[in-house]
C-alpha positions as CSV (number, residue, x, y, z in Angstrom):
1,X,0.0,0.0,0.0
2,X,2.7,2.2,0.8
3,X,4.5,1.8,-2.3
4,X,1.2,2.6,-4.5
5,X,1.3,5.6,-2.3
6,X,4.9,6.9,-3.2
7,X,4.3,5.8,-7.2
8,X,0.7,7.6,-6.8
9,X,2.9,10.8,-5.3
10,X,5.5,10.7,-7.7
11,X,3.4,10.5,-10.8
12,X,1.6,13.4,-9.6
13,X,4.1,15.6,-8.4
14,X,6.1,14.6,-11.9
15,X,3.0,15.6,-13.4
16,X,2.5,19.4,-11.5
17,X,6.0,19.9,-11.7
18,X,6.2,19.3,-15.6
19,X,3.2,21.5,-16.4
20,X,4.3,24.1,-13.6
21,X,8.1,24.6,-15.4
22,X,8.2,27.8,-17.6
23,X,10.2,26.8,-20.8
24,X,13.8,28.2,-21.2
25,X,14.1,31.4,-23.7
26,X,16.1,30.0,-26.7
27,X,17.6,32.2,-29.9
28,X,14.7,33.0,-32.3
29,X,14.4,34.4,-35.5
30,X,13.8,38.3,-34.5
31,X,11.4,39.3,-36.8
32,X,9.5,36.5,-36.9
33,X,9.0,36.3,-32.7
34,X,8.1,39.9,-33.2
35,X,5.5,38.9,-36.1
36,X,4.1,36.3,-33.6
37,X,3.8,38.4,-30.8
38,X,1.9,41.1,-33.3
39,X,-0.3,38.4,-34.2
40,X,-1.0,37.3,-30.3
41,X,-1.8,40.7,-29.5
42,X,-3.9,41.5,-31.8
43,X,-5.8,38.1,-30.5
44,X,-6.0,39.2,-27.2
45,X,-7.3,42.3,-28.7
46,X,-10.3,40.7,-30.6
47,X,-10.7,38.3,-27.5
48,X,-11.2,41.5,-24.8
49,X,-13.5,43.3,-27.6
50,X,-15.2,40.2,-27.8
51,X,-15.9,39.5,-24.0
52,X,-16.2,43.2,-23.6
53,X,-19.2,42.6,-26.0
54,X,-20.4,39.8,-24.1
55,X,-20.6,41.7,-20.4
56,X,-22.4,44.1,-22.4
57,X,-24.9,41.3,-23.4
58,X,-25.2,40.6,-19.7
59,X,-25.4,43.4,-18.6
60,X,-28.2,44.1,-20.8
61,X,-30.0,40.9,-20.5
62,X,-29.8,41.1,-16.5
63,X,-31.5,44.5,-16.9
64,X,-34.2,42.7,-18.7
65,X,-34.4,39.7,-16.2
66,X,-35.4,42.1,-13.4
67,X,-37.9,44.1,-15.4
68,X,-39.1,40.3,-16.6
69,X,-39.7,39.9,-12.6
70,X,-40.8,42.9,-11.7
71,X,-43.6,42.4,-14.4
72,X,-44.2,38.9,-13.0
73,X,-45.0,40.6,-9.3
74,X,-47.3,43.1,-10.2
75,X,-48.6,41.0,-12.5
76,X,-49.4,38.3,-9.9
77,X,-50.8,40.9,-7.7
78,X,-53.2,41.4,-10.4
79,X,-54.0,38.1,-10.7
80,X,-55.4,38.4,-7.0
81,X,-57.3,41.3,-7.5
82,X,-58.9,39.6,-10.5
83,X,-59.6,36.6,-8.5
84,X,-61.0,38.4,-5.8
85,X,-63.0,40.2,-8.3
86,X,-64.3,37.4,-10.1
87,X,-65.6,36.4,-7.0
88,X,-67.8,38.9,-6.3
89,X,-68.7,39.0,-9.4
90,X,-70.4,35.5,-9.5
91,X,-71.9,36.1,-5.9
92,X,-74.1,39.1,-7.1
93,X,-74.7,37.0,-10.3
94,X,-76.2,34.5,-8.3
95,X,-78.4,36.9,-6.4
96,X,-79.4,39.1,-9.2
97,X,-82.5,38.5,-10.9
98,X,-82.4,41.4,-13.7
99,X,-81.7,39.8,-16.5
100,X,-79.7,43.5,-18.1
101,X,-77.5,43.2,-14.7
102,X,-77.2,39.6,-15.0
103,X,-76.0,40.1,-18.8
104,X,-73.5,43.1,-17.9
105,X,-72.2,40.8,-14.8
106,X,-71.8,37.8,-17.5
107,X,-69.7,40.3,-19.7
108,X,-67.0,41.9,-16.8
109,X,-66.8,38.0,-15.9
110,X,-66.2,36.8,-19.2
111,X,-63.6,40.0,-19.5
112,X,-62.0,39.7,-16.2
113,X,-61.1,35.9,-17.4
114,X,-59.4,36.9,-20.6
115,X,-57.9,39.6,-18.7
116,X,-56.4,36.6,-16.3
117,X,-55.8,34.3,-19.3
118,X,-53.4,36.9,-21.2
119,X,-51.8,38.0,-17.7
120,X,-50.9,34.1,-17.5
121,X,-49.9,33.9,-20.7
122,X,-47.4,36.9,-20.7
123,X,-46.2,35.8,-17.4
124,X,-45.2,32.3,-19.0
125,X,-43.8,34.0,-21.9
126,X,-41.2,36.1,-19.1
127,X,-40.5,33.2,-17.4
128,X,-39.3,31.8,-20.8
129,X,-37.3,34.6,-21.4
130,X,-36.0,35.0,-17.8
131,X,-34.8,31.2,-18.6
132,X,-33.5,32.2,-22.1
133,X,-31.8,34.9,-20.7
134,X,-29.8,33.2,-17.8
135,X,-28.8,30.5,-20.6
136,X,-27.1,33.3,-22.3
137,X,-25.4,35.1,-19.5
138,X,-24.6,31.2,-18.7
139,X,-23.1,30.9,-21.9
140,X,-21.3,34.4,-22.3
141,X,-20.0,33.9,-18.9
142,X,-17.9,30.4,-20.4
143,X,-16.8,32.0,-23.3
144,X,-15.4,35.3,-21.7
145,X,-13.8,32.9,-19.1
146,X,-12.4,30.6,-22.0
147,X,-11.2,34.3,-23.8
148,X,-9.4,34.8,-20.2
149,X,-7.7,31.6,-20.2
150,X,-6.9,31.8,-23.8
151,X,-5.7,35.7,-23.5
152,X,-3.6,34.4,-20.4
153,X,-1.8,31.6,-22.5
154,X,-1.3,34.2,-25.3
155,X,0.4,37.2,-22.9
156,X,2.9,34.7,-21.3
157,X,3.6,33.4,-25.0
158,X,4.3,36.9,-25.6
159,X,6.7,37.1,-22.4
160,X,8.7,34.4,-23.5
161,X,8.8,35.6,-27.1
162,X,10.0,38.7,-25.7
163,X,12.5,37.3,-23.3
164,X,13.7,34.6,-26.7
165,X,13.9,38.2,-28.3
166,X,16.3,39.2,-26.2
167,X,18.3,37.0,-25.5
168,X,18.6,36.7,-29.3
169,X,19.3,40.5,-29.5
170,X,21.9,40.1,-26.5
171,X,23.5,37.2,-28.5
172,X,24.0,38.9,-31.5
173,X,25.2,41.8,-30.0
174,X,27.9,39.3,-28.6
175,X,28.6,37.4,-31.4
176,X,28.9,41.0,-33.7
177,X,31.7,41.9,-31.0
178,X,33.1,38.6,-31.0
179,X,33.1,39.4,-35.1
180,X,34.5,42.8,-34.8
181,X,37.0,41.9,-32.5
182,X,38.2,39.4,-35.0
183,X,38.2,41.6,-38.1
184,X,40.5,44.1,-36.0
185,X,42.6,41.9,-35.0
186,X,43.0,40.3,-39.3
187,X,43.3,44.1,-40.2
188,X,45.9,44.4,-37.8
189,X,47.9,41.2,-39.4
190,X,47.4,42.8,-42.9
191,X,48.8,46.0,-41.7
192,X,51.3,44.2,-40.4
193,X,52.2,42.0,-43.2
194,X,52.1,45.1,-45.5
195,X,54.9,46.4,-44.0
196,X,57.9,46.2,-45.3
């Protein structure tokens, strides 16, 4: 048991430590690092106007949640006061005998059902949306985070493209003295050999 233990801990800490080691700068073509880092950026740019996009979205579709429930109270409250209308409604239509009252009771009956019908009916229609619209925020939410991630990988790409860049730059800047120091010293055999 205690030796799956240790080969359990070892794979995993082999594991962290591999994915956790930031990859040595090497010598890189100078322009084209540079051309890669242009490109990265201008990724990161299209991701952040993208998610900046997206919070818009949510910010726009929360605003129209809370309206969504807002309507859904008042509307419910109206829903009581139609109920408790109705209800005294059909007790005077059962003690009414006039057959004109009895008609005009019949009609704000008949009209304060529709009126209950279409409340219940737009109601279920900004639930749908309410649900429709946390989807989306849902869904914006991932992909701004995924832009994040993504816009992360891309600025420490740049980093190391940068520090690849200089060390390049460094190393030439070596390498030409190395070269400069060796054409002095040839000129200074020439000038020597041309002597007579």
């Amino acid at each position: 048991m205690k030796l799956l233990f240790s080969v359990l801990s070892l794979i995993c800490f082999g594991a962290v430590s591999l994915f956790s080691q930031t990859p040595t700068p090497h010598y890189v073509i100078i322009d084209d690092a540079r051309d890669e880092i242009a490109l990265l950026n201008s990724r990161n740019d299209e991701m952040e106007l993208n998610s900046t996009v997206l919070e818009e979205e949510n910010r726009t579709l929360e605003a129209a949640i809370i309206r969504s429930e807002e309507f859904i109270v008042q509307a419910d409250a109206m829903i009581d006061q139609l109920s408790a209308s109705a209800g005294e409604l059909y007790t005077l239509m059962q003690t009414v005998n006039d057959p004109v009252t009895k008609r005009d009771l019949q009609e704000r009956m008949d009209a304060n059902r529709q009126s209950r019908y279409d409340l219940e009916n737009r109601k279920r229609r900004e639930n749908e949306a309410i649900n429709q619209a946390r989807e989306q925020i849902e869904n914006n939410r991932k992909k701004i985070a995924v832009n994040r991630v993504r816009g992360n990988a891309n600025d420490q790409r740049v980093e190391f493209l940068q520090a690849c860049i200089d060390l390049s730059i460094n190393e030439n800047r070596d390498v030409g003295s190395v070269l400069d120091n060796a054409d002095r010293v040839r000129q200074e055999v020439e000038r020597l050999l041309s002597q007579n």
